[in-house]
N, C-alpha and C positions, 0 to 999 in steps of 0.2 A: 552453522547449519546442522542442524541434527533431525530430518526427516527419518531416519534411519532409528533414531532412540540412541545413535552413539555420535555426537556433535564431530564433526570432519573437521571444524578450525579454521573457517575461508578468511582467506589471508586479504581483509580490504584497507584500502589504503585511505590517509587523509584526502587526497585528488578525489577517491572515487565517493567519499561522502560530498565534499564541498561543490564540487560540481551536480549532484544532485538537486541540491536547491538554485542552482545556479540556474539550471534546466528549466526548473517549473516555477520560477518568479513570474515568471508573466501569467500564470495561468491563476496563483494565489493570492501573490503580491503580501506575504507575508512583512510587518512592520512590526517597531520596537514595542507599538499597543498592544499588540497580538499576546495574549495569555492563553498558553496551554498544560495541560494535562499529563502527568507522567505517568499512564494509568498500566502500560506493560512492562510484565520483569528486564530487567537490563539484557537478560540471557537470552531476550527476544527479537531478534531483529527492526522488528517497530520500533524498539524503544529509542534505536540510533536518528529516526528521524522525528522523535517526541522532545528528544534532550538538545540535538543541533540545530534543530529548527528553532527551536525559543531563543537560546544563546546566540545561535549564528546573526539574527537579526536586532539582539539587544531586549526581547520578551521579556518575559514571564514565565517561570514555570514551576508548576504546583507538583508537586510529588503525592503522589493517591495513596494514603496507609494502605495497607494490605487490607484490611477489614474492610474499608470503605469500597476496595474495589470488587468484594464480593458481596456487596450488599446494594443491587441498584436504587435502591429507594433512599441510600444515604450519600451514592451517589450522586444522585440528580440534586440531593440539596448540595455540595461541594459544589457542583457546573454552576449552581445559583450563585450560592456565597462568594466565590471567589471569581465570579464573570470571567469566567472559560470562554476563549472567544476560535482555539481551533479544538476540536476531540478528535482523536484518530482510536477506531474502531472494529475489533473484531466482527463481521454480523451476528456472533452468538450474542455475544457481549450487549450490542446494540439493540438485539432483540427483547431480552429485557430489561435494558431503559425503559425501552415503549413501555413494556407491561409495568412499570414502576411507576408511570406519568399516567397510563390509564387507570391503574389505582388507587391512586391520588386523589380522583376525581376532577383534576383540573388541569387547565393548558398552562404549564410553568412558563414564567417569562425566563426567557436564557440571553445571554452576550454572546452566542453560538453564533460563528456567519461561517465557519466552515465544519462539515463533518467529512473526515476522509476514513472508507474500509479500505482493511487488507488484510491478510492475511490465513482466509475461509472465501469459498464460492458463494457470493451472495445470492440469495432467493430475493427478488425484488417485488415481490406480492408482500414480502413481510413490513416494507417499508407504507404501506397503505396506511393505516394508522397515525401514522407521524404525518406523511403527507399530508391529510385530513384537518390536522390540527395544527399545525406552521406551516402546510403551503411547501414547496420548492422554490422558491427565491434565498429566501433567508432562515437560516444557514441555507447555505446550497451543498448538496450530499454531492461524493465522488468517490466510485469506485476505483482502487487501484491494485495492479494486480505484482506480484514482486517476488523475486527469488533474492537470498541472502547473497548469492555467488554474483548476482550483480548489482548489488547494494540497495537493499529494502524493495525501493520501486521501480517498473520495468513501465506500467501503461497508464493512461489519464482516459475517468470517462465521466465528466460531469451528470447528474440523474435528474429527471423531472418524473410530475407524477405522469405523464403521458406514459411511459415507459411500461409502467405497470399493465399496460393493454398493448402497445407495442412493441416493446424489446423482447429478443428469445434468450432465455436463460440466463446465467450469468455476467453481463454485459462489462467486458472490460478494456476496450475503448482501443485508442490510438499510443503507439508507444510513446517516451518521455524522449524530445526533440535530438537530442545527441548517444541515442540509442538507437539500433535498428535489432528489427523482431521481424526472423523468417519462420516460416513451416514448410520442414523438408521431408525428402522422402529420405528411405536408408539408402540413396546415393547422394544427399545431399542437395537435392534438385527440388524447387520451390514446387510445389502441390498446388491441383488450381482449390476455386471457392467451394468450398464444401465438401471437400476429402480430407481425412483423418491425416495427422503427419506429427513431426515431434519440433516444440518448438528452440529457437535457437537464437540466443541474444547477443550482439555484438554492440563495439562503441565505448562509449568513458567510462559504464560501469560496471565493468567487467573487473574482478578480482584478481587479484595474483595467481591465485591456486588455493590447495590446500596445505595449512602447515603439513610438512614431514611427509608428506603422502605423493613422492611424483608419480606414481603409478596412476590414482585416483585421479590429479591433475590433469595428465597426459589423454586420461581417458573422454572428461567431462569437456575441459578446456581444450578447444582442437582450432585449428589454423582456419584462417577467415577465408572462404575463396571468392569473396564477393568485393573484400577491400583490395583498392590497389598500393593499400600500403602496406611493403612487407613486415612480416612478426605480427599482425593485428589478430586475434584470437575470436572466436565464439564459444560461450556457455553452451551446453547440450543441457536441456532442462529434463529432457525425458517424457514430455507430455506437451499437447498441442492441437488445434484446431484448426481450418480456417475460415475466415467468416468474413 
């Protein structure tokens, strides 16, 4: 986790990736056909669930030159060539895709049936474009939103082009089924619907702490008062809504 510009070290365990997937099988249904993309550096959180997502289920996965991943228009021939069937997506990143496929002048056929963001507040007017030209069925887009400290992803929120005229701003959905996601006040006390508050994740993917750091630990990682199971902890993320 390096939000900070100096990485803390968050101490995640083999449990807290494997259960990850374990969570959102039913919502993916990720299979050993499934070919994806290893488009972010390993130093980035994404990449944990680009690399054990393919493996985990017996995939496919394409390692994206460095060149290639800055350059969306040799990009989107890679998604072609090699029938990339999940991409997981910054929305910068994703953004221009789009303008790589509108310059193109044509609608690429893709093996795409999933595109998942994370890691940026998606603007979901940007995704008009795409919408336009593949439709929301297939792939089907889903925003996820995720802290490192509780490994990659914290919430699911499938997208249609409806959204575009009805959703308010960055829409990131219901939490991942063996997580729970409050927003509290500075006594710790759930905030009703639409008051500001900081959010707080408890449940399997919650990390150990920080290497070498109990202080930082002690501070972020704080005792769960909503589990009735004793020692069960909550993330302090420092930021939060309610909606």
């Amino acid at each position: 986790s390096g939000s900070t510009g100096k990485p803390k070290g968050t101490l995640v365990t083999h449990y807290n990736v494997t259960r990850l997937y374990e969570a959102t099988q039913p919502w993916f249904n990720f299979t050993d056909r499934d070919v994806w993309s290893l488009f972010h550096s390993y130093a980035f959180d994404f990449s944990v669930w680009e690399i054990w997502g393919a493996f985990l289920y017996g995939g496919k996965l394409v390692v994206v030159p460095y060149t290639t991943s800055r350059s969306p228009a040799a990009f989107l021939e890679l998604l072609k060539a090699e029938q990339i069937t999940v991409l997981n997506q910054t929305p910068s990143a994703f953004r221009q895709l789009i303008q790589a496929e509108e310059e193109s002048g044509v609608s690429t056929e893709l093996d795409l049936r999933l595109i998942i963001f994370g890691g940026e507040a998606l603007e979901l007017q940007s995704l008009k474009p795409w919408f336009i030209r593949h439709g929301d069925r297939c792939p089907q887009l889903v925003n996820m939103y995720g802290i490192t400290e509780t490994c990659v992803h914290v919430t699911y929120r499938p997208l249609a082009m409806s959204d575009l005229t009805t959703a308010p701003g960055s829409v990131v959905g219901c939490g991942i089924p063996d997580l729970q996601v409050y927003i509290l006040d500075q006594h710790m006390q759930p905030v009703p619907l639409g008051v500001p508050g900081e959010m707080y994740i408890g449940g399997a993917g919650v990390a150990r702490g920080y290497l070498n750091r109990p202080d930082l630990s002690a501070q972020r990682f704080v005792p769960d008062p909503f589990s009735p199971i004793a020692g069960q902890r909550l993330y302090r993320s420092e930021i939060g809504r309610a909606s």
